[in-house]
Backbone as CSV, one residue per row, in Angstrom:
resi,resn,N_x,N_y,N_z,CA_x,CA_y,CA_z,C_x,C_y,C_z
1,UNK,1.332,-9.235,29.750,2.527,-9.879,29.187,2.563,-9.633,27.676
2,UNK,3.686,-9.487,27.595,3.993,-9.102,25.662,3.682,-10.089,24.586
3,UNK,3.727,-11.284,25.308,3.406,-12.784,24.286,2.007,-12.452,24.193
4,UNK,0.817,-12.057,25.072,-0.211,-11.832,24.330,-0.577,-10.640,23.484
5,UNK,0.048,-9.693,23.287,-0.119,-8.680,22.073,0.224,-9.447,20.935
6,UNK,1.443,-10.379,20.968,2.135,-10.582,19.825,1.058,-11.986,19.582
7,UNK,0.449,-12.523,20.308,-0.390,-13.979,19.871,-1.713,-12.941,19.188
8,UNK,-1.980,-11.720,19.714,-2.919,-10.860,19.024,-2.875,-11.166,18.093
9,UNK,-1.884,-10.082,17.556,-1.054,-9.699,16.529,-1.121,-10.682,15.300
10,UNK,-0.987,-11.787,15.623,-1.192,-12.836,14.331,-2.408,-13.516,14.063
11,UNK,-3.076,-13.595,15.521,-4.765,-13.897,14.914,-5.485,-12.656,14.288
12,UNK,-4.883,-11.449,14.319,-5.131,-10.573,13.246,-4.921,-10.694,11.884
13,UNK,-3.751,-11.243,11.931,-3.432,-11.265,10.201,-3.219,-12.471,9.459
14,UNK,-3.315,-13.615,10.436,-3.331,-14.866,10.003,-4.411,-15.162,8.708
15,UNK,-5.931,-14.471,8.667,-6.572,-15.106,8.203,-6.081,-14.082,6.429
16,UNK,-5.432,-13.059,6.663,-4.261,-13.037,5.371,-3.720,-13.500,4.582
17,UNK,-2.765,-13.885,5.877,-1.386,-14.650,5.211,-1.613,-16.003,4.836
18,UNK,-2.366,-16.444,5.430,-2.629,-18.535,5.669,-3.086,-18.494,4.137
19,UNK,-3.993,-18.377,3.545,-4.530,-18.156,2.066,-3.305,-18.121,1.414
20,UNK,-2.944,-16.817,1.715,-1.593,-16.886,0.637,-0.470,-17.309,0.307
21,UNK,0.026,-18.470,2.042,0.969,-19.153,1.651,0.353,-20.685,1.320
22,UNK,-0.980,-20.696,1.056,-1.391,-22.299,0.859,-1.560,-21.133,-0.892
23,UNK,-1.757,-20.773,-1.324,-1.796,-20.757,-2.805,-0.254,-20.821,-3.472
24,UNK,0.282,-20.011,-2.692,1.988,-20.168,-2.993,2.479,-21.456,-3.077
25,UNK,2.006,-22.038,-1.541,2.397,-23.629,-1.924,2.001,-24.781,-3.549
26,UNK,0.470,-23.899,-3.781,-0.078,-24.598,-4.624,0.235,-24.508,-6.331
27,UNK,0.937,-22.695,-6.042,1.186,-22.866,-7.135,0.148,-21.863,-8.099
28,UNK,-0.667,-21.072,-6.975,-2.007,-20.465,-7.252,-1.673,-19.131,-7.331
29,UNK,-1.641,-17.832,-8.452,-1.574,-16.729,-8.076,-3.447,-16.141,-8.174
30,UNK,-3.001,-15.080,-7.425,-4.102,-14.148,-7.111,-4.066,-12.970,-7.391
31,UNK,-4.570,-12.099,-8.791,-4.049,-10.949,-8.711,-4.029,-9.901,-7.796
32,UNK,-5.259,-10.099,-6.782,-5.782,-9.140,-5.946,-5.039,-9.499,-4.645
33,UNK,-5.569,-10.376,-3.956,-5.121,-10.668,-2.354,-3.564,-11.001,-2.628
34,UNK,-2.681,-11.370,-3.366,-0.930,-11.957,-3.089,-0.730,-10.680,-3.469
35,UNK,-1.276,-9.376,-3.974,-0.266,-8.464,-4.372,0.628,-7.762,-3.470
36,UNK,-0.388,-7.366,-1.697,0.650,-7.195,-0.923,1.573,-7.995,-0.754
37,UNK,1.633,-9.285,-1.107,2.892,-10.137,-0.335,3.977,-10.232,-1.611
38,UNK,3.474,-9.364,-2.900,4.654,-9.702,-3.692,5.231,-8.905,-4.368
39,UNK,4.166,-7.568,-4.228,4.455,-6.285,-5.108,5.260,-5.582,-3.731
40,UNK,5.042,-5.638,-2.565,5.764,-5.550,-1.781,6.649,-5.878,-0.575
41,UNK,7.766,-5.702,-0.406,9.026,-6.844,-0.277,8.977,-7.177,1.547
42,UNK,7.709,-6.639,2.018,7.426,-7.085,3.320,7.145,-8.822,3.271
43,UNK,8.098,-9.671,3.848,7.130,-11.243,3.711,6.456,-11.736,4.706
44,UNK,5.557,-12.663,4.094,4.806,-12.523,5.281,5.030,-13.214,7.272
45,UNK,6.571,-13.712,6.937,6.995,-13.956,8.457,7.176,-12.442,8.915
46,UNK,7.552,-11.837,8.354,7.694,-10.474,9.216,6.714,-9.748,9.409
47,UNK,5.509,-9.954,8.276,4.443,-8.859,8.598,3.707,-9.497,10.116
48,UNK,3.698,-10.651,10.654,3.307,-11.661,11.285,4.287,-11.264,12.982
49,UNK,5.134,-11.081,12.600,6.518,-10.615,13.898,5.830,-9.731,14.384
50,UNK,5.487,-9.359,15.906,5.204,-8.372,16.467,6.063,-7.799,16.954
51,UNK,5.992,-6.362,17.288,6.943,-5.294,17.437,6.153,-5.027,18.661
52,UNK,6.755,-4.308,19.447,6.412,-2.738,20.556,6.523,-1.682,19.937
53,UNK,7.722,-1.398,18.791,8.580,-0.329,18.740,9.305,0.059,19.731
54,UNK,10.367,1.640,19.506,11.328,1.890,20.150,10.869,2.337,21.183
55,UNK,11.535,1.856,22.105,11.429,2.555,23.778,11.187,1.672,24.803
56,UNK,10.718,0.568,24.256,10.045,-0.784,25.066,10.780,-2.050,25.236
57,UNK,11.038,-2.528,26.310,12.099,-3.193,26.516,11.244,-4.790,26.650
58,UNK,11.583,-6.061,26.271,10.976,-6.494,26.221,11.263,-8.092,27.178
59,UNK,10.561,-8.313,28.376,11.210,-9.527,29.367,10.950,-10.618,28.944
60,UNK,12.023,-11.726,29.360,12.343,-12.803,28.778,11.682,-13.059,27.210
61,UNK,12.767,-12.640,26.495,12.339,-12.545,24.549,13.931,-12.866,24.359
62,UNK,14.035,-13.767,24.512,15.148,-14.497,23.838,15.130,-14.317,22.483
63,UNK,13.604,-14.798,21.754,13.629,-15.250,20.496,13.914,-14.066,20.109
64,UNK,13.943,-12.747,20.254,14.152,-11.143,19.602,15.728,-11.283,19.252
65,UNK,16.857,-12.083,20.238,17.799,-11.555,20.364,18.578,-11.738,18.997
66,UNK,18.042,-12.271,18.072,18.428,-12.192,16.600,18.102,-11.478,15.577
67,UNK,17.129,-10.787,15.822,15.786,-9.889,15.300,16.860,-8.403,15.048
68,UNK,16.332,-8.020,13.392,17.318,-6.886,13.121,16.811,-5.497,14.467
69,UNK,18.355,-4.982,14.677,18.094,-3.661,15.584,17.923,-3.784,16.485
70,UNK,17.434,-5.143,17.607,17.612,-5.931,18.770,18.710,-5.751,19.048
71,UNK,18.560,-5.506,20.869,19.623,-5.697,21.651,18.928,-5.676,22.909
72,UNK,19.349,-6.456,23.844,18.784,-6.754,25.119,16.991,-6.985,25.101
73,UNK,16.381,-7.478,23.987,15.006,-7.306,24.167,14.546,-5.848,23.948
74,UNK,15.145,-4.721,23.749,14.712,-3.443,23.039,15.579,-3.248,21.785
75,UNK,14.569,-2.259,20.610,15.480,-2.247,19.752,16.068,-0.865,20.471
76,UNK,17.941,-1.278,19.844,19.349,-0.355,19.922,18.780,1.638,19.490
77,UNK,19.260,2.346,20.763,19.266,3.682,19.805,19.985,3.214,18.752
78,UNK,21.733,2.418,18.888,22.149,2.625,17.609,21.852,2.717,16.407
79,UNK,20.880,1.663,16.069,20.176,1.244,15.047,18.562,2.361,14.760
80,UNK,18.169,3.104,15.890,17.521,3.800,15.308,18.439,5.370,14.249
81,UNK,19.672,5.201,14.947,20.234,6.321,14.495,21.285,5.933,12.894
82,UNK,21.195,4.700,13.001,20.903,4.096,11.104,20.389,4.610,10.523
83,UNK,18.932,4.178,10.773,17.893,4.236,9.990,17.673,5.847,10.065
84,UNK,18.186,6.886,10.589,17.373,8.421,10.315,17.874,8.819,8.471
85,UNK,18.480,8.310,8.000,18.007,8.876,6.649,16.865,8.982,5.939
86,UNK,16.574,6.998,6.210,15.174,7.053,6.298,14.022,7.170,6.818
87,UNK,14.041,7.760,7.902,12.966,8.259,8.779,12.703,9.936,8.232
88,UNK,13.518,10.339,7.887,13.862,11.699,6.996,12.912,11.971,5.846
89,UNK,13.655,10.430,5.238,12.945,10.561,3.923,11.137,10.045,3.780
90,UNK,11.017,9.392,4.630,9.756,9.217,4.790,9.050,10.158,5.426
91,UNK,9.565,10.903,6.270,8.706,12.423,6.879,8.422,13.030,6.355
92,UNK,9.105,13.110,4.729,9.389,14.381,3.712,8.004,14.122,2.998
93,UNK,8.036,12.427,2.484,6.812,12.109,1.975,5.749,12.728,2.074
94,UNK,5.489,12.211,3.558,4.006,11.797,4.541,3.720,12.848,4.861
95,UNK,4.114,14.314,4.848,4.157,15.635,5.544,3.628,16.249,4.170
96,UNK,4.572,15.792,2.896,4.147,16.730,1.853,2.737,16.523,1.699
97,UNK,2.518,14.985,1.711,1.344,14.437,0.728,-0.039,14.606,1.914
98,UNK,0.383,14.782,3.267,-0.696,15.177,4.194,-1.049,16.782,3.526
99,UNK,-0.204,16.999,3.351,-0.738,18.941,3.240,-1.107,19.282,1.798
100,UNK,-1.226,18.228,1.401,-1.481,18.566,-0.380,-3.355,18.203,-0.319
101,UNK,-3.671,19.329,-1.514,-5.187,18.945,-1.826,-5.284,17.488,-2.482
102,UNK,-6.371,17.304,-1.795,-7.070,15.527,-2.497,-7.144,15.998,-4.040
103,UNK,-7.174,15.069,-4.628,-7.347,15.280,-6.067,-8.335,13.468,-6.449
104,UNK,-9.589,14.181,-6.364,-10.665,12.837,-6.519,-11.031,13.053,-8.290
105,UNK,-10.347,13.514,-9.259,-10.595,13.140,-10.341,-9.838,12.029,-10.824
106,UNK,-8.810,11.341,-10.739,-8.220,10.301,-10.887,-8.866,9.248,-11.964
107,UNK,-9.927,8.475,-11.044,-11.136,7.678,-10.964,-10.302,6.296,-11.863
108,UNK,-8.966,6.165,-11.560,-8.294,4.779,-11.277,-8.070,4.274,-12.574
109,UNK,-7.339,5.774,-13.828,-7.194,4.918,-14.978,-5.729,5.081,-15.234
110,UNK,-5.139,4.773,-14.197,-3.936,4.607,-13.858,-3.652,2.284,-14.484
111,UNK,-4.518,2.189,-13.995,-4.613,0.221,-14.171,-5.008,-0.059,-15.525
112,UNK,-5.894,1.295,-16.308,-6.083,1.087,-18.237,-5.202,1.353,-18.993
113,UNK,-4.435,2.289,-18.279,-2.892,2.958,-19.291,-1.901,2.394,-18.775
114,UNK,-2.081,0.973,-18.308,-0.541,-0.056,-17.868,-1.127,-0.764,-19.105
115,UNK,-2.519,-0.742,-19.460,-2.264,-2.277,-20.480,-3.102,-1.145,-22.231
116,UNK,-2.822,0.038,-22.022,-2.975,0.444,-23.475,-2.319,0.437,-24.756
117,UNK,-2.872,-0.160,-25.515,-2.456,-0.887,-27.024,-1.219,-2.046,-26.514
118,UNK,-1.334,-2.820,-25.104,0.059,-3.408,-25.055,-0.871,-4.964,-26.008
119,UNK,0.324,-5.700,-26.283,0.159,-7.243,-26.600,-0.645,-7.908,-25.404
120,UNK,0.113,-7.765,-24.247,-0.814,-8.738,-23.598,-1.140,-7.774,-22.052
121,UNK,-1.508,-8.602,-21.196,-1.787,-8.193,-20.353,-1.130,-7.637,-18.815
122,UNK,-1.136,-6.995,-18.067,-0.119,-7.841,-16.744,-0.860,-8.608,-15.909
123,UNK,-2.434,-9.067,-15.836,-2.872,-10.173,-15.410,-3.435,-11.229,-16.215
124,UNK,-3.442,-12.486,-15.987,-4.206,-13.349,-16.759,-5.384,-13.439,-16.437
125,UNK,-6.558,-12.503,-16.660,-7.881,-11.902,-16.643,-8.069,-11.113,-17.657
126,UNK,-8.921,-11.557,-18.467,-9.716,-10.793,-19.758,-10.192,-9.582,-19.272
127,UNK,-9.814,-8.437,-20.251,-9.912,-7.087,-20.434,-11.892,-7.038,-20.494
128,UNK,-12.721,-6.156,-20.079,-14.215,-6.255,-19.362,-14.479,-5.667,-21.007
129,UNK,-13.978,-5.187,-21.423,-14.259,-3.996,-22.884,-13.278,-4.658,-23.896
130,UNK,-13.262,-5.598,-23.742,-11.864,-5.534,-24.346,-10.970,-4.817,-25.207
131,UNK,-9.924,-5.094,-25.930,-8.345,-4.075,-26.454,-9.145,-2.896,-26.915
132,UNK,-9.983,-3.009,-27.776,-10.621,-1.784,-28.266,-10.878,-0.711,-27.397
133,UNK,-11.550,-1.695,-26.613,-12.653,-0.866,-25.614,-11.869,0.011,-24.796
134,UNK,-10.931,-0.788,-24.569,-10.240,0.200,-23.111,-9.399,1.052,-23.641
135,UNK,-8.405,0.843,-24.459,-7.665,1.672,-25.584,-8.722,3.047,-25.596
136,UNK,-9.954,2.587,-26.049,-10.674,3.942,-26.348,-11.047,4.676,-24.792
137,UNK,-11.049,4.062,-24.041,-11.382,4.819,-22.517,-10.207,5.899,-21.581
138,UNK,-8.839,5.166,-22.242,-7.955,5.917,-22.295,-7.394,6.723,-23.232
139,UNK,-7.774,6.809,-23.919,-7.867,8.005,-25.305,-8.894,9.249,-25.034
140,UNK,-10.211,8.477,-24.143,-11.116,9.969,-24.054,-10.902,10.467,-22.705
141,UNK,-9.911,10.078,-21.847,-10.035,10.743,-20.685,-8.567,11.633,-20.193
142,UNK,-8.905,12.423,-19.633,-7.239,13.124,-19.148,-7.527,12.508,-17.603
143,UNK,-5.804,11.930,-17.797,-5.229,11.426,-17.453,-4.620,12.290,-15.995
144,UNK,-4.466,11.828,-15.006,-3.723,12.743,-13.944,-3.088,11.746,-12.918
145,UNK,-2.440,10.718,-13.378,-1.526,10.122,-12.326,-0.392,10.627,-11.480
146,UNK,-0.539,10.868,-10.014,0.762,11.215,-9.571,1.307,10.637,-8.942
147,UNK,1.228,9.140,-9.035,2.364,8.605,-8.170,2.935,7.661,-9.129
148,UNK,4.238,7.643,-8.686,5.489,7.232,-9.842,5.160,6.352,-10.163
149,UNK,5.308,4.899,-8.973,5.472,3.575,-9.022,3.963,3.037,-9.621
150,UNK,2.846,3.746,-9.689,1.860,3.509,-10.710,2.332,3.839,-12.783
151,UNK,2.680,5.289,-12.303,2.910,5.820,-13.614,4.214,5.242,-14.590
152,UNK,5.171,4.179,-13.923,6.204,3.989,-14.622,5.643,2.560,-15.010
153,UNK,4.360,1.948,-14.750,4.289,0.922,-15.739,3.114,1.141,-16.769
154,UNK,3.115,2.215,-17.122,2.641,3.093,-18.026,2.879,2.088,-19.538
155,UNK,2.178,2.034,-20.820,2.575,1.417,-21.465,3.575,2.981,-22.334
156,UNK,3.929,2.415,-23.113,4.686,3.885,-24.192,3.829,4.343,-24.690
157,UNK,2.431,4.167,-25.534,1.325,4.723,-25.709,0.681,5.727,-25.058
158,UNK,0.521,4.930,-23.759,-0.225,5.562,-22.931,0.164,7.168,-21.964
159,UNK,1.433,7.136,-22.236,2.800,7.938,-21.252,1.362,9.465,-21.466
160,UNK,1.747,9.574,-22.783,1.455,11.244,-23.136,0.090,11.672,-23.070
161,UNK,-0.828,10.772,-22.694,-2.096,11.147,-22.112,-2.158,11.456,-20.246
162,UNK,-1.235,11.095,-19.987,-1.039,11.442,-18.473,-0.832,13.196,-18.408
163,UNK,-1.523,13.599,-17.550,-0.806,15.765,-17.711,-0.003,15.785,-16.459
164,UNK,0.755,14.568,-15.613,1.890,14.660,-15.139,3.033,13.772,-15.240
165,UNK,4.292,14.511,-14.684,5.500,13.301,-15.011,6.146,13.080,-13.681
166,UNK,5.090,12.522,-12.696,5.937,12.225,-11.095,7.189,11.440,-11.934
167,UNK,8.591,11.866,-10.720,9.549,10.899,-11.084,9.769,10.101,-9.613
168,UNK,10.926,9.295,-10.290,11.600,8.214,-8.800,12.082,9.075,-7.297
169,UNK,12.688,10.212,-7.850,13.284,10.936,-7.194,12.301,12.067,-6.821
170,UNK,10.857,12.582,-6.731,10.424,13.717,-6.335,8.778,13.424,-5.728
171,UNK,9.226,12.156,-5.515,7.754,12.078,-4.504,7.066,12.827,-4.396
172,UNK,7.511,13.213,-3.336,7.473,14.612,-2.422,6.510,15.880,-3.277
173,UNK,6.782,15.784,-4.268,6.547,16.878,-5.151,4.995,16.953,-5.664
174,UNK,4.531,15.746,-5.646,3.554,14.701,-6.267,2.630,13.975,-5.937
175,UNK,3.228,13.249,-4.671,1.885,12.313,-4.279,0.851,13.540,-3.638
176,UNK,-0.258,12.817,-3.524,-1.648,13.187,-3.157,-2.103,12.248,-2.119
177,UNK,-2.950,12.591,-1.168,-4.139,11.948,-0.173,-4.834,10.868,-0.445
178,UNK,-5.387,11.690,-1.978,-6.744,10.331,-2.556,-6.440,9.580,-3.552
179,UNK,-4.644,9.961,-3.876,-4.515,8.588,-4.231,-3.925,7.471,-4.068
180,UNK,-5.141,6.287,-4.969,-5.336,4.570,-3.857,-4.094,4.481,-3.733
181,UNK,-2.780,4.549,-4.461,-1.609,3.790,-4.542,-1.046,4.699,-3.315
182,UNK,-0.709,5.724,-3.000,-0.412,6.602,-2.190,-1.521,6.300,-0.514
183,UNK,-2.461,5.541,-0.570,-2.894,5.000,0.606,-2.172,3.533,0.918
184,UNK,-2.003,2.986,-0.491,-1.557,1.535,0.199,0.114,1.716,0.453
185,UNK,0.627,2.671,0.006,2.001,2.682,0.512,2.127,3.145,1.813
186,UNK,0.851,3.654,2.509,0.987,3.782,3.529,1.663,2.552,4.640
187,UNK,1.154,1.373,4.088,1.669,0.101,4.607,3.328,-0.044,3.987
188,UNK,3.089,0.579,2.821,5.093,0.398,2.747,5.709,1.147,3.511
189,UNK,5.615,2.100,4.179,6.118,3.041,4.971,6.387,2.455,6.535
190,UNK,5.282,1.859,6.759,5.079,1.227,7.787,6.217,0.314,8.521
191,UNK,5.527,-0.714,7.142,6.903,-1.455,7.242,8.379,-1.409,7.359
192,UNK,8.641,-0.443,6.460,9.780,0.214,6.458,10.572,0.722,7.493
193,UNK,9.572,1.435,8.577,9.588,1.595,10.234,9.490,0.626,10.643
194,UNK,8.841,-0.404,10.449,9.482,-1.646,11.922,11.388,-2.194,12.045
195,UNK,11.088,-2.413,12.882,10.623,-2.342,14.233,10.406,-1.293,14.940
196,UNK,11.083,-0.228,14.589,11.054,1.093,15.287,9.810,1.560,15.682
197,UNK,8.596,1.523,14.738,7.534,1.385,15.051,6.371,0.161,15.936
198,UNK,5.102,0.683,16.730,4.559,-0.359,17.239,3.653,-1.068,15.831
199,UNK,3.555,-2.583,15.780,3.609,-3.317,14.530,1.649,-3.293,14.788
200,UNK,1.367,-2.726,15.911,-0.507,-2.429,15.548,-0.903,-1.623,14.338
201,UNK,0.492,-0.694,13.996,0.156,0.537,13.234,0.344,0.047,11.607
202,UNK,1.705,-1.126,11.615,1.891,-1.545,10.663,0.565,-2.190,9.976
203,UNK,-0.083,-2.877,11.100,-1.154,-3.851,11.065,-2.618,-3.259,10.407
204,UNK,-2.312,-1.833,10.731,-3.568,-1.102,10.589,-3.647,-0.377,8.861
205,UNK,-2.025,-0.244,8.805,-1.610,0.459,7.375,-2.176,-0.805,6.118
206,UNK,-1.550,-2.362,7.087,-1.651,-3.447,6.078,-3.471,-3.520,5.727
207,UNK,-4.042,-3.329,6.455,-6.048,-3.738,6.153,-6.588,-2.738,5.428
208,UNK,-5.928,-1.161,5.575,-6.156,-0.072,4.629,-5.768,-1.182,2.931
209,UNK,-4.785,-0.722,3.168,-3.939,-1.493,1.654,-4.521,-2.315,1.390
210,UNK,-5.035,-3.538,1.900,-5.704,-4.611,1.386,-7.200,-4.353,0.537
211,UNK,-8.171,-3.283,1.601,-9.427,-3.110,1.038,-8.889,-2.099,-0.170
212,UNK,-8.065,-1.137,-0.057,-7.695,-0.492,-1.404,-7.671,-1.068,-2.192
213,UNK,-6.756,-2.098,-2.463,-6.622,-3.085,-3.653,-7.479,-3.780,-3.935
214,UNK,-8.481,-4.186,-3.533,-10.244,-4.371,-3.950,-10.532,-3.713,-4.864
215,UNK,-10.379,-2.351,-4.246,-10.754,-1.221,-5.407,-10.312,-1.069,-6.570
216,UNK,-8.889,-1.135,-6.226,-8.142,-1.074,-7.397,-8.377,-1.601,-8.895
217,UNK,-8.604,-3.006,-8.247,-8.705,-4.029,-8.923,-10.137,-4.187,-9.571
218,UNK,-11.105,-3.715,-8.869,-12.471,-3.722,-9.280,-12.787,-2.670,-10.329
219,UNK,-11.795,-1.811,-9.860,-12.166,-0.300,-10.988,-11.165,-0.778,-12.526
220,UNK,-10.207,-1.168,-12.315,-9.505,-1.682,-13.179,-9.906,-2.364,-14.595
221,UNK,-9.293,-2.658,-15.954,-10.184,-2.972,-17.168,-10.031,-4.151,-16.614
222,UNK,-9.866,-5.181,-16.316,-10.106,-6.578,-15.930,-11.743,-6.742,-15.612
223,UNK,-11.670,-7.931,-16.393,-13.096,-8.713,-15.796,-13.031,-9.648,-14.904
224,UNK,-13.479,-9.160,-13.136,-12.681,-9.838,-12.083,-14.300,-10.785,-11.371
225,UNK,-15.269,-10.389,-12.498,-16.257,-10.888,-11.564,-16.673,-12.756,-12.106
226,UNK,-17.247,-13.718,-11.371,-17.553,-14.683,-11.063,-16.434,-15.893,-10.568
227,UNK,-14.829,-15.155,-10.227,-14.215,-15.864,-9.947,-13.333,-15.565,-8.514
228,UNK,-13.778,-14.199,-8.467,-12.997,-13.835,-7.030,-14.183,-13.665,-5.426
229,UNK,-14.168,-13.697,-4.398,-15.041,-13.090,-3.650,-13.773,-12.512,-2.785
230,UNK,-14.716,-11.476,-2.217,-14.212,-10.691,-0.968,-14.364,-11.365,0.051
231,UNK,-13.510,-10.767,1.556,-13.780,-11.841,2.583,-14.866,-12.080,3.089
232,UNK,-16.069,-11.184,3.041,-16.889,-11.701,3.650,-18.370,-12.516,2.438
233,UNK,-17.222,-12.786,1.302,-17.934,-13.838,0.203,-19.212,-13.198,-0.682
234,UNK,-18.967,-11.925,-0.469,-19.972,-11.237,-1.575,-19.390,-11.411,-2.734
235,UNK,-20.042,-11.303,-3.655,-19.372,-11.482,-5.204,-18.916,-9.711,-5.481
236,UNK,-17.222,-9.963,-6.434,-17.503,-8.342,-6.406,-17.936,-8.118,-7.706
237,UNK,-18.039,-6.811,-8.067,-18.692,-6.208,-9.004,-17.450,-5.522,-9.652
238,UNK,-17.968,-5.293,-11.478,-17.128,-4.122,-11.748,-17.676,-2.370,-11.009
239,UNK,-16.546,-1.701,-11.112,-16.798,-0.383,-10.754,-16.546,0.400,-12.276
240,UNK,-17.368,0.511,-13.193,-17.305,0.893,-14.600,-16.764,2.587,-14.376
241,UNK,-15.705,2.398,-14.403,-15.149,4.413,-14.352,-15.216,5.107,-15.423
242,UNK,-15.953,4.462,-16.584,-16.141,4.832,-18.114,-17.177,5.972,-18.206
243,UNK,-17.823,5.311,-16.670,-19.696,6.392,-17.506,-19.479,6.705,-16.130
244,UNK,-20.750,7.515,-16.330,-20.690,9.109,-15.292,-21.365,7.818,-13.595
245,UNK,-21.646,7.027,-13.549,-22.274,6.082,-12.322,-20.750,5.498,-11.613
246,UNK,-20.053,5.239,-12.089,-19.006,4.308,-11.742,-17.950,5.572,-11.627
247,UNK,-17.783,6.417,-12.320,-16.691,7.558,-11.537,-17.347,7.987,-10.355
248,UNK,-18.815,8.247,-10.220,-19.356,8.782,-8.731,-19.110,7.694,-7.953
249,UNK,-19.509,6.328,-7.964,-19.351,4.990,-7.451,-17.251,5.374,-6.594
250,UNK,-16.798,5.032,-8.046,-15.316,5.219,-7.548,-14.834,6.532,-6.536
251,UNK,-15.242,7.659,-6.932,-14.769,8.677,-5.778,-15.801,8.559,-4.361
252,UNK,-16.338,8.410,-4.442,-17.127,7.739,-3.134,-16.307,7.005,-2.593
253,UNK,-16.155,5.895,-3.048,-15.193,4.599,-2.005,-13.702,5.385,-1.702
254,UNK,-12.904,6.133,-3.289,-11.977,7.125,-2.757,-11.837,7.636,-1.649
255,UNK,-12.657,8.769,-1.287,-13.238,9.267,-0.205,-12.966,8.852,0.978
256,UNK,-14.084,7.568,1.119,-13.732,6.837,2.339,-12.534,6.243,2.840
257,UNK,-11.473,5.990,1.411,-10.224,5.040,1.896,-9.377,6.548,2.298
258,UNK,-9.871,7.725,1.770,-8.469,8.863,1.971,-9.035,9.380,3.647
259,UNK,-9.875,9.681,4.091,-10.765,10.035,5.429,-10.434,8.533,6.255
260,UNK,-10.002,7.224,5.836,-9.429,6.358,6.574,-7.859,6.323,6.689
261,UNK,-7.405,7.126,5.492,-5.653,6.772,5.591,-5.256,7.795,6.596
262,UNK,-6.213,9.095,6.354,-5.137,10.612,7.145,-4.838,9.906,8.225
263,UNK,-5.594,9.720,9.264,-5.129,9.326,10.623,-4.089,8.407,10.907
264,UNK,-3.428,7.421,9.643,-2.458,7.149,9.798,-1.657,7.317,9.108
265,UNK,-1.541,8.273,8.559,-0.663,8.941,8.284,-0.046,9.871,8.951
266,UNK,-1.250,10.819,9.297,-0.549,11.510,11.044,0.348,10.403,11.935
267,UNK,-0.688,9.484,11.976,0.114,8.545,13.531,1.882,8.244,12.879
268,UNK,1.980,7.792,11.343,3.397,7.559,11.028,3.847,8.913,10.990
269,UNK,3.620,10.234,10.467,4.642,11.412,10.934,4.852,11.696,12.466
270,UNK,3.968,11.318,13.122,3.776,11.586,14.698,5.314,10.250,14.927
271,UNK,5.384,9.310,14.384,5.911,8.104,14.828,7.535,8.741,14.114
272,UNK,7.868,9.050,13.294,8.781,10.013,12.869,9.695,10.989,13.516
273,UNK,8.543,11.591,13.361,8.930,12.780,14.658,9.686,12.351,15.934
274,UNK,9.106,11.588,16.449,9.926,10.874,17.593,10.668,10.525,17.439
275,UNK,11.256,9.343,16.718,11.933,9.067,16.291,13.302,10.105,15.991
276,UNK,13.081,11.198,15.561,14.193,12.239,14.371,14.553,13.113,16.010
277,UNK,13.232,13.220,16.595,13.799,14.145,17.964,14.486,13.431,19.055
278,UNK,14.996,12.311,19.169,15.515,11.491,20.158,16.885,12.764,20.093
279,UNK,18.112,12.455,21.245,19.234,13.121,21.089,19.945,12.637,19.964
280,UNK,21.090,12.880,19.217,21.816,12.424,18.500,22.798,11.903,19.522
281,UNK,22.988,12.209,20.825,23.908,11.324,21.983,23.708,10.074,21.829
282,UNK,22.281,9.845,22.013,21.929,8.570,22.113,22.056,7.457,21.438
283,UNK,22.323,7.688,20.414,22.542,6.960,19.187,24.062,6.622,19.315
């Protein structure tokens, strides 16, 4: 029966979301764990909604019959044949950035040149080196950000130490495999496909993204240690990307999150594909 995938489905991600809407309630931000629920516009009743995806018809689901792209308990060809612009445009992505070389020099100073020479910060967490320090870490390193939505909160300082200029409009052109931001959008993509997609995959994109942003955040100039733990309550550590231990440290964990994203990234062009090859009758 479908009610137990979907009762799955949320004792999967419950122990997520529950945290983050009792801090919301409280009034509590988190730079690390709320960023999926705020940097991206998935909320968390929907990440929580289980899907089949297209093709699956679904018995007695009343509650669907309001649910966008629903009709009779399956979602509508019509509505898949909406959405092919963006099934298009997301193939274009996920196809380029599968066939492009990894690029593991990065080593995540994409998060030092959002806050170089700025006034303040974008988290309320003290800089580990502080203004000096990090200012100077992004002054001695070349720079190679290629994904936009990292690179456009760039400070003005920082712009011309980058040796690329991804824009809004050329993805495609730009993203890379190994990089973190380009793994956790894997979950924006995802999302973006539901319902059309089965919401295990969404589910699978969302736990990538989450342990990424660990990273992120750990490699990052913030001093994140004696106040955060990970879920299973280890204390985290900085990942110092300054000295030659902490860039090997950082492309290591790289590594592992890009050798964890390919496969779903295949599974969303595979999920695409289907999608784009249905008839255009059908729709």
């Amino acid at each position: 029966m479908w009610t137990r995938r979907a009762a799955l489905h949320v004792a999967r991600l419950e122990p997520y979301v529950a945290p983050h809407l009792r801090r919301r309630d409280e009034g509590i931000k988190h730079p690390v764990h709320d960023f999926l629920f705020t940097y991206y516009s998935f909320r968390p009743a929907q990440l929580l909604r289980w899907h089949p995806g297209f093709g699956v018809r679904l018995i007695d689901a009343p509650e669907y019959d309001d649910s966008r792209g629903y009709q009779g308990g399956t979602v509508a060809a019509a509505y898949v044949a909406q959405q092919r612009p963006l099934i298009e445009s997301l193939h274009r992505v996920l196809t380029a950035t599968a066939g492009r070389t990894a690029n593991f020099g990065c080593f995540g100073l994409h998060e030092w040149a959002m806050v170089h020479r700025a006034d303040e910060t974008r988290h309320p967490v003290p800089l580990r080196l502080g203004a000096a320090g990090t200012d100077a870490v992004v002054e001695q390193h070349r720079i190679a950000c290629s994904h936009f939505d990292a690179y456009r909160f760039f400070t003005p300082s920082a712009r011309p130490f980058n040796t690329l200029n991804p824009g809004r409009d050329d993805r495609a052109e730009f993203e890379q495999p190994a990089c973190l931001h380009a793994g956790m959008d894997l979950y924006k993509m995802a999302f973006r496909l539901s319902p059309l997609i089965d919401s295990d995959l969404v589910a699978d994109c969302f736990e990538l993204a989450w342990d990424i942003r660990i990273l992120d955040m750990r490699a990052a100039p913030y001093d994140m240690t004696g106040w955060t733990l990970d879920p299973t309550g280890e204390p985290w550590t900085p990942v110092p990307i300054e000295t030659a231990d902490g860039k090997a440290e950082y492309v290591e964990a790289q590594r592992g999150f890009a050798a964890r994203g390919e496969p779903l990234r295949r599974r969303l062009i595979r999920s695409c594909e289907a999608l784009l090859d249905l008839p255009v009758a059908a729709s």
